[in-house]
N, CA, C and O of each residue as an XYZ file, in Angstrom:
568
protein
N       0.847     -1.178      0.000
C       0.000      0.000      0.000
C       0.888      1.234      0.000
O       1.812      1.257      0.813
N       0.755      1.999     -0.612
C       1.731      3.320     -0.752
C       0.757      4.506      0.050
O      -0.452      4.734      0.060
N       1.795      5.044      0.623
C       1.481      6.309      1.792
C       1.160      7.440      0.303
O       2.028      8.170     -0.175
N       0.190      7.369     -0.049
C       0.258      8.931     -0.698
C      -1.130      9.780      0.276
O      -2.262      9.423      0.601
N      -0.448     10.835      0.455
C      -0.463     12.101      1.317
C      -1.913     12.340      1.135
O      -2.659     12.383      2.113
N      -2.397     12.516     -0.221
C      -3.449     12.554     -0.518
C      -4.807     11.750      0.255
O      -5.798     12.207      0.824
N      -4.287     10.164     -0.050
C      -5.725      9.589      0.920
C      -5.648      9.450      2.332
O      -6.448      8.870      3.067
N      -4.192     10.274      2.750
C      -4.032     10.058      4.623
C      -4.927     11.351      4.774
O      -5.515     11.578      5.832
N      -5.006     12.159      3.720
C      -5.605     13.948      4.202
C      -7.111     13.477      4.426
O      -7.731     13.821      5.432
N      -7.824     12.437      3.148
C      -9.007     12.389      3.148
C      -9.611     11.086      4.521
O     -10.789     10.951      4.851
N      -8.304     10.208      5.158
C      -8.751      9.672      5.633
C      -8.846     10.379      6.930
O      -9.603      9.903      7.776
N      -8.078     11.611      7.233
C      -8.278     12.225      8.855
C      -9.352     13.569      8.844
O      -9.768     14.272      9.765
N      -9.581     13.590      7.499
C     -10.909     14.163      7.391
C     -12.482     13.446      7.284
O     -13.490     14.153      7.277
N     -12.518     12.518      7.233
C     -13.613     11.662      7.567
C     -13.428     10.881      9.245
O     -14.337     10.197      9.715
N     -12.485     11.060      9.780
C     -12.508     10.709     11.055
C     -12.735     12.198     11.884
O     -13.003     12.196     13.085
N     -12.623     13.209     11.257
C     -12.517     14.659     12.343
C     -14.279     14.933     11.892
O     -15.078     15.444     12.677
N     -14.643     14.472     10.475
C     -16.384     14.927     10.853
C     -17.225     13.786     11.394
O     -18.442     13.885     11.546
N     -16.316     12.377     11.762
C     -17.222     11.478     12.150
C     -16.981     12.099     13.690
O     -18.104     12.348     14.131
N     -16.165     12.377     14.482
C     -15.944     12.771     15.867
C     -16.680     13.968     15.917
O     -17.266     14.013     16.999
N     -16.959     15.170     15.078
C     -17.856     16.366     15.393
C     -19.120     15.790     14.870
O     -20.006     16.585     15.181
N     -19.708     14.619     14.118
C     -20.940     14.473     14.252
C     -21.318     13.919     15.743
O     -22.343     14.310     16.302
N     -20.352     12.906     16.400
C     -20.685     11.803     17.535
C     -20.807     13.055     18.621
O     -21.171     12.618     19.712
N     -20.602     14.489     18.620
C     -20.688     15.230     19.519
C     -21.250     15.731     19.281
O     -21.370     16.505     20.230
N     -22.438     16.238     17.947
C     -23.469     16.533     18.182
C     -24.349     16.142     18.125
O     -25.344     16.863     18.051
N     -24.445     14.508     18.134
C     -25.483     13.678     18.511
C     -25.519     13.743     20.184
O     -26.606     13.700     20.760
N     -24.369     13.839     20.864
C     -24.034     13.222     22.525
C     -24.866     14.827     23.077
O     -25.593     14.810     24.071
N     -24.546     16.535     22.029
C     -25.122     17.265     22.689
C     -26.856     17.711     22.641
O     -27.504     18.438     23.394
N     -27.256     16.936     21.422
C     -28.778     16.838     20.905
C     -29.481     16.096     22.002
O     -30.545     16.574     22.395
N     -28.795     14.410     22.842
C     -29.216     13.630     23.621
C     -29.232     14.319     24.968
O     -30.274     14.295     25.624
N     -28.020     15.006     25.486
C     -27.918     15.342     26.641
C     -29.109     16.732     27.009
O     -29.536     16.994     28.134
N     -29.444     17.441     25.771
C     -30.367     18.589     25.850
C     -32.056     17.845     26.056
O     -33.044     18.154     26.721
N     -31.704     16.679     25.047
C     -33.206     16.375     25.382
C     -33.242     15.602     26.965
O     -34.411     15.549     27.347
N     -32.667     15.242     27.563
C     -32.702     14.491     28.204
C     -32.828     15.518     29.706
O     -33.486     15.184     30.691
N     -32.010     16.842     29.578
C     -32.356     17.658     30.531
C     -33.649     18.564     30.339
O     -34.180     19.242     31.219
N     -33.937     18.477     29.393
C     -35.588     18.953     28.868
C     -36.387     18.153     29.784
O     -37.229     18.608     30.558
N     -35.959     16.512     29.597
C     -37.200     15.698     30.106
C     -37.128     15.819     31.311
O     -38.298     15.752     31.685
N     -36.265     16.006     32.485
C     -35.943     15.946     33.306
C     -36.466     17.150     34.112
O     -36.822     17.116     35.290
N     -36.456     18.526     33.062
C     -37.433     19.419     34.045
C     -39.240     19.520     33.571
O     -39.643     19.482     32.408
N     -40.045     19.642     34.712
C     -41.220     20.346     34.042
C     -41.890     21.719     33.303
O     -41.689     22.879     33.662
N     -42.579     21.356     32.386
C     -42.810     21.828     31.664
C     -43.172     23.398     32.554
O     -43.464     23.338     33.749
N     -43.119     24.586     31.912
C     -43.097     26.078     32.499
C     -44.713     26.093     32.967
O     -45.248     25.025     32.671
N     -45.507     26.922     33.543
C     -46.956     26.690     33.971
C     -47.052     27.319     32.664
O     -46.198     27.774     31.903
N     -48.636     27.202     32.587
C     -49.094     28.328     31.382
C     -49.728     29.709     32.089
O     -50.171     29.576     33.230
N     -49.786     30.938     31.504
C     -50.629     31.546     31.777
C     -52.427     31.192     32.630
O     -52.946     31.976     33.424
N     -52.920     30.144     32.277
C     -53.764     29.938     32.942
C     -53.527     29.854     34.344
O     -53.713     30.798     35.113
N     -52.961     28.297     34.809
C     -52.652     27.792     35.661
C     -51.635     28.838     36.717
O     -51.590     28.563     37.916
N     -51.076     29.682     36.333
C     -50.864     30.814     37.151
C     -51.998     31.477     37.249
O     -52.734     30.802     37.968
N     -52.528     32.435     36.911
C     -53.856     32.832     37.287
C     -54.130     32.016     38.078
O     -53.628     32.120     39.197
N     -55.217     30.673     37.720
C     -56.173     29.791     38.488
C     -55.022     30.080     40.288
O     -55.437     30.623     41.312
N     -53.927     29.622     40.106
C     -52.996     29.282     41.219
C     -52.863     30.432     41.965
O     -52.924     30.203     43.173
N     -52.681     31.755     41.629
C     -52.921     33.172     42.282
C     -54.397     33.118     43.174
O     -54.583     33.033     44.388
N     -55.172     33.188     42.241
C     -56.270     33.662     42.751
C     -57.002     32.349     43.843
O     -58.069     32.353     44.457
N     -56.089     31.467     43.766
C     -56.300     29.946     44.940
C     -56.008     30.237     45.956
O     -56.701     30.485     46.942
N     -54.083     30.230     45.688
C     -53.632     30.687     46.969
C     -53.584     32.061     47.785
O     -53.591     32.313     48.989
N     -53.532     32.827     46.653
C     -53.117     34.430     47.356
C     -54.838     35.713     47.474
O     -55.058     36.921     47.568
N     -55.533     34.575     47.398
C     -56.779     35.284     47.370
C     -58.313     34.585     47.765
O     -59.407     35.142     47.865
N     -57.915     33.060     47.956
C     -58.979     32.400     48.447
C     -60.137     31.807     47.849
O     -60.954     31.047     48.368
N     -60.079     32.370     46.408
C     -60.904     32.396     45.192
C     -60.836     30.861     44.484
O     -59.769     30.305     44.229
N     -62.285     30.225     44.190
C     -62.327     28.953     43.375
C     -62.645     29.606     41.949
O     -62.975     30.745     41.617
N     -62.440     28.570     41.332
C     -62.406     29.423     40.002
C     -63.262     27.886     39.037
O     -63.300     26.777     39.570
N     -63.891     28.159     37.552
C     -64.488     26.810     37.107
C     -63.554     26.756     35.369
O     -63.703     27.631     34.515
N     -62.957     25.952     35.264
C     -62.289     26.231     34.309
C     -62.564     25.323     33.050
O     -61.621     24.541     33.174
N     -63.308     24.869     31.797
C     -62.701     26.582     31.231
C     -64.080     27.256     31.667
O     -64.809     26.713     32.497
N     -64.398     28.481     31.052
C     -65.539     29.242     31.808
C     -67.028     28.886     31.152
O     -68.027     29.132     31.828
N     -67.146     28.366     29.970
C     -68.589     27.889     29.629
C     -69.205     28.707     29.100
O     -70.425     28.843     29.186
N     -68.192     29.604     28.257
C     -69.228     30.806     27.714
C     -67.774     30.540     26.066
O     -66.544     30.586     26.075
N     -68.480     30.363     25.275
C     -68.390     30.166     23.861
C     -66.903     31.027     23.493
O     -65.759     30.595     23.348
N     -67.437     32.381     23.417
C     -66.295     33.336     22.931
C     -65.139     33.554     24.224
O     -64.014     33.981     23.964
N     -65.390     33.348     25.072
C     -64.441     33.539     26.125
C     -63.805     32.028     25.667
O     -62.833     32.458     25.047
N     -63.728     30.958     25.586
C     -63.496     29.406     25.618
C     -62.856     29.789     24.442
O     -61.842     29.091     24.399
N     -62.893     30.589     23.362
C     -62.106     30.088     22.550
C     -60.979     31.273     22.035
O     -60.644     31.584     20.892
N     -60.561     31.777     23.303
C     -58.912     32.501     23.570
C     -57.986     31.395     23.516
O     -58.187     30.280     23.996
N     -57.082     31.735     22.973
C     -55.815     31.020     22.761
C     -55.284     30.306     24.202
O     -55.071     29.095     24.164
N     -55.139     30.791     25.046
C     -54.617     30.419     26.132
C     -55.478     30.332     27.101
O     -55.025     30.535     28.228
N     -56.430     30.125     27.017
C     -57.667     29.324     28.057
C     -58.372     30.392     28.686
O     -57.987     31.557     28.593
N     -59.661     29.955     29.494
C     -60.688     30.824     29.931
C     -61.025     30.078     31.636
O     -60.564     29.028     32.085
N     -61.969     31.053     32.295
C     -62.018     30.253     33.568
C     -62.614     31.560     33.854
O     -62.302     32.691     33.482
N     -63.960     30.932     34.938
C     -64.976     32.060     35.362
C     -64.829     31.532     36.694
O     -64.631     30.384     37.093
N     -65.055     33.288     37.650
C     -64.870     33.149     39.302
C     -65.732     34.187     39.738
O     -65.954     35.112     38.956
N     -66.322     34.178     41.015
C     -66.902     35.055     41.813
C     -66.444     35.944     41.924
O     -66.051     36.023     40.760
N     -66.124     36.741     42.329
C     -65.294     37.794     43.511
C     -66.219     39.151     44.041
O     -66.552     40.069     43.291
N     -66.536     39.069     45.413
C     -67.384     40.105     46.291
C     -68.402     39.978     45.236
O     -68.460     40.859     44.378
N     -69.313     38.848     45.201
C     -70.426     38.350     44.928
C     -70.909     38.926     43.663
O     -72.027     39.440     43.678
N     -70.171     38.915     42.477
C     -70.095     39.650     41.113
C     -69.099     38.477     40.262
O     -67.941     38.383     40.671
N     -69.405     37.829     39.414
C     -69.491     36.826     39.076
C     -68.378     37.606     37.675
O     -68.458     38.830     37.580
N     -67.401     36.849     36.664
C     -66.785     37.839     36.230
C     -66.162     36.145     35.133
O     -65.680     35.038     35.376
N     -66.429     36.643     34.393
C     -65.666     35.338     33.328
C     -64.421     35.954     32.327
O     -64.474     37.036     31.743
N     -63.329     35.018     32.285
C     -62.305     35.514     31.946
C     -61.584     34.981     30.650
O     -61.372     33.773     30.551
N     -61.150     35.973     29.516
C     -60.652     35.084     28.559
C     -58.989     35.310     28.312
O     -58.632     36.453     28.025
N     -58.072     34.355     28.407
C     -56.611     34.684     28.172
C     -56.580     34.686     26.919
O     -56.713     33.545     26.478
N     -56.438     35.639     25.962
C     -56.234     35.579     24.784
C     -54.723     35.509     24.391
O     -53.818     36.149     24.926
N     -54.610     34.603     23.345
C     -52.791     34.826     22.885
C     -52.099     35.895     22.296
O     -50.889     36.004     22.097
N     -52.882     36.558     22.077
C     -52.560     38.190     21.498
C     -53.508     39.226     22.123
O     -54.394     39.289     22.976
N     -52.837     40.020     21.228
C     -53.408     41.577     21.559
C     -54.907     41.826     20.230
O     -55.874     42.588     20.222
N     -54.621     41.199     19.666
C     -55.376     41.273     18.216
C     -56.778     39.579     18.473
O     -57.677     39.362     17.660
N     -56.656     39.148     19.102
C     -57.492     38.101     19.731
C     -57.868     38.566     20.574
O     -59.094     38.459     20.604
N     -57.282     39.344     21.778
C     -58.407     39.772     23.051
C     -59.251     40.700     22.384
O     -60.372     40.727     22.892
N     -59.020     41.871     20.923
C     -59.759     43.040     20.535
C     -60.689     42.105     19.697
O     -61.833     42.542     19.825
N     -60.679     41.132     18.988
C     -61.707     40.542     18.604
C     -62.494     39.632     19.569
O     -63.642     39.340     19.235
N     -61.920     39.071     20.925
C     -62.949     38.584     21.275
C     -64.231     40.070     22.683
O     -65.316     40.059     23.264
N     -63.426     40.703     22.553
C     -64.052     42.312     23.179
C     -64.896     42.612     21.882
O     -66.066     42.478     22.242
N     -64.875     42.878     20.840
C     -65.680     42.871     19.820
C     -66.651     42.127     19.654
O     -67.749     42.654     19.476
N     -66.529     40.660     19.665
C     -67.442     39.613     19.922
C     -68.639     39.734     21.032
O     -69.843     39.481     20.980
N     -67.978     40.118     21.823
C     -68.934     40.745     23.300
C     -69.868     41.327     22.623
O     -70.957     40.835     22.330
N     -69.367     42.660     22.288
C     -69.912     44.261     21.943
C     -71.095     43.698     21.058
O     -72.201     43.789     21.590
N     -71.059     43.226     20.010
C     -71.263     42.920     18.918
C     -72.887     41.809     18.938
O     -73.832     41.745     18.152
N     -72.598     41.139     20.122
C     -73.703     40.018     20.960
C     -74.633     40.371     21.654
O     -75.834     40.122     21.551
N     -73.768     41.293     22.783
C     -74.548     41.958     23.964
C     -74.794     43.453     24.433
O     -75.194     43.925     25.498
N     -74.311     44.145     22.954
C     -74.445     45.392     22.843
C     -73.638     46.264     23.559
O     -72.412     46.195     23.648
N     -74.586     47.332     24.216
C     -73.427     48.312     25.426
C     -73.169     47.349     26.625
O     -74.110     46.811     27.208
N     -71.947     47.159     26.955
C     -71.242     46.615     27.889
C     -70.349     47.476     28.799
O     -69.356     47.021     29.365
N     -70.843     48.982     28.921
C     -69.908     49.974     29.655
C     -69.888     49.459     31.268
O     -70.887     49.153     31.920
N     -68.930     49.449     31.590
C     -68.171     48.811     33.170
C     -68.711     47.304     33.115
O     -68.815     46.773     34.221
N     -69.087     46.497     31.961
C     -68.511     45.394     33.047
C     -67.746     44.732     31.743
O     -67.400     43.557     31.869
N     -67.447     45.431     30.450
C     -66.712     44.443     29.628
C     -65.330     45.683     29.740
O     -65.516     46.890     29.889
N     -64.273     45.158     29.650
C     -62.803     45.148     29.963
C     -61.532     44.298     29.226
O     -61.154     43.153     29.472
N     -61.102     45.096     28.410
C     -60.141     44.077     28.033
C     -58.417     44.978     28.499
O     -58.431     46.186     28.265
N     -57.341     44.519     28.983
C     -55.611     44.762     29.471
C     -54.970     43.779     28.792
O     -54.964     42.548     28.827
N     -54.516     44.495     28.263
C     -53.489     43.480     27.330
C     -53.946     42.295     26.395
O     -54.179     42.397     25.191
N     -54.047     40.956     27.294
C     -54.306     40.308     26.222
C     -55.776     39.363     27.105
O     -56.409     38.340     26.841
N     -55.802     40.142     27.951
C     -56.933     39.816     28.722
C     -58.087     40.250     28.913
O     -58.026     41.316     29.524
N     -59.039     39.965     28.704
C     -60.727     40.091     28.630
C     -61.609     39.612     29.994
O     -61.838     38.459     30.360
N     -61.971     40.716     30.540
C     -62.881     40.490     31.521
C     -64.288     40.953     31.345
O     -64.593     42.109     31.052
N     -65.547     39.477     31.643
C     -66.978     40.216     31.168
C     -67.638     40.131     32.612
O     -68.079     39.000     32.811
N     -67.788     40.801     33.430
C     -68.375     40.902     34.172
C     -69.899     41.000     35.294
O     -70.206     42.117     35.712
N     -70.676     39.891     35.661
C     -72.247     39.845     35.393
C     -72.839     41.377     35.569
O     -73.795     41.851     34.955
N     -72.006     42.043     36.587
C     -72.798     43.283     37.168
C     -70.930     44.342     36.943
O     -69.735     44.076     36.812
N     -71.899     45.637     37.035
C     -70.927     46.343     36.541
C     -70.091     46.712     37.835
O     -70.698     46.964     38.876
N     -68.281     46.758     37.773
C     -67.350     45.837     38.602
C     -67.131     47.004     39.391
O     -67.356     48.066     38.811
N     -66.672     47.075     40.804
C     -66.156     47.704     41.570
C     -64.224     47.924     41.588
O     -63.374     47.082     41.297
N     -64.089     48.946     41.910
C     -62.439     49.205     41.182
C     -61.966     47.953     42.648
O     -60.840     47.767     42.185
N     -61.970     47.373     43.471
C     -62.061     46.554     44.348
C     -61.927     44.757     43.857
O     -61.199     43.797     44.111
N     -63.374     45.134     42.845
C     -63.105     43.918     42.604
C     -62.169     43.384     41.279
O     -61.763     42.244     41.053
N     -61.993     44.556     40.540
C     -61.094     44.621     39.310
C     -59.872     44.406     39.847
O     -59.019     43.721     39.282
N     -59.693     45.021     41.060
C     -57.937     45.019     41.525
C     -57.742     43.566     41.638
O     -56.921     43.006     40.913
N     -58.446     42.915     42.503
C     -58.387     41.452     42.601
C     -57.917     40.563     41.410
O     -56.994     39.759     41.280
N     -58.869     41.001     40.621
C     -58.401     40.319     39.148
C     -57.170     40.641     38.495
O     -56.575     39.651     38.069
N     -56.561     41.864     38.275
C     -55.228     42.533     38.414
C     -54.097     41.853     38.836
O     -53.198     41.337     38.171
N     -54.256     41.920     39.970
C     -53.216     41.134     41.126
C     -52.517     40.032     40.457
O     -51.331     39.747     40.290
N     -53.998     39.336     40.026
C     -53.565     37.815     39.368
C     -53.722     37.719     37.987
O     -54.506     36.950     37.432
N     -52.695     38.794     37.230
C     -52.842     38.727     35.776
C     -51.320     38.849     35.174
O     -50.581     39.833     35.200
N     -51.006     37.138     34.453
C     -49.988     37.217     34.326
C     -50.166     36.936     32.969
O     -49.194     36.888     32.215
């Protein structure tokens, strides 16, 4: 067998990309594997629901059972608070909470003080809300 220079170059170049592939297979495995290992982040809901559990005493019915609120991106859930009943929609945008506030408007006509939408959040409220009971809802809006 004759040493020409040529197939020693091509043979330590197929051993230097077989060793940088075997390391980014070992760092693809080790990422998934610390993925599996933690839990998944809460969602926006489940913070809410979990605020208004622990730091406020509040049961909540999830999702909330009202059509256009139920179908926000990131879930819905209706609660009491100081005996004013208040259903809630997490929308995934800013452009989803203004259409489902539209949806309201659009159903149930004038809705002045008890329909509300912050950010990406929509509050419809049975009776029109006390700045009391809005704060509550506030508190727990992540």
């Amino acid at each position: 067998m004759s040493d020409d220079p040529e197939r020693l170059e091509w043979l330590f170049l197929r051993i230097a990309l077989g060793v940088v592939a075997l390391i980014m297979v070992a760092v693809v495995v080790g990422w998934k594997v610390h993925d599996l290992g933690r839990p998944p982040a809460p969602t926006r809901l489940a913070l809410d629901i979990g605020c208004l559990k622990s730091e406020k005493g509040i049961a909540t019915v999830v999702p909330a059972g009202d059509p256009l609120a139920d179908s926000a991106g990131d879930g819905s859930f209706r609660t009491t608070i100081e005996g004013n009943e208040v259903t809630v929609a997490l929308a995934s945008s800013k452009e989803q909470a203004a259409r489902i506030e539209r949806y309201y408007n659009d159903v149930a006509g004038d809705l002045q003080g008890r329909l509300e939408r912050r950010e990406t959040t929509v509050y419809l409220w049975k009776f029109k809300s006390s700045p009391s009971q809005r704060q509550a809802m506030y508190d727990c809006q992540y």
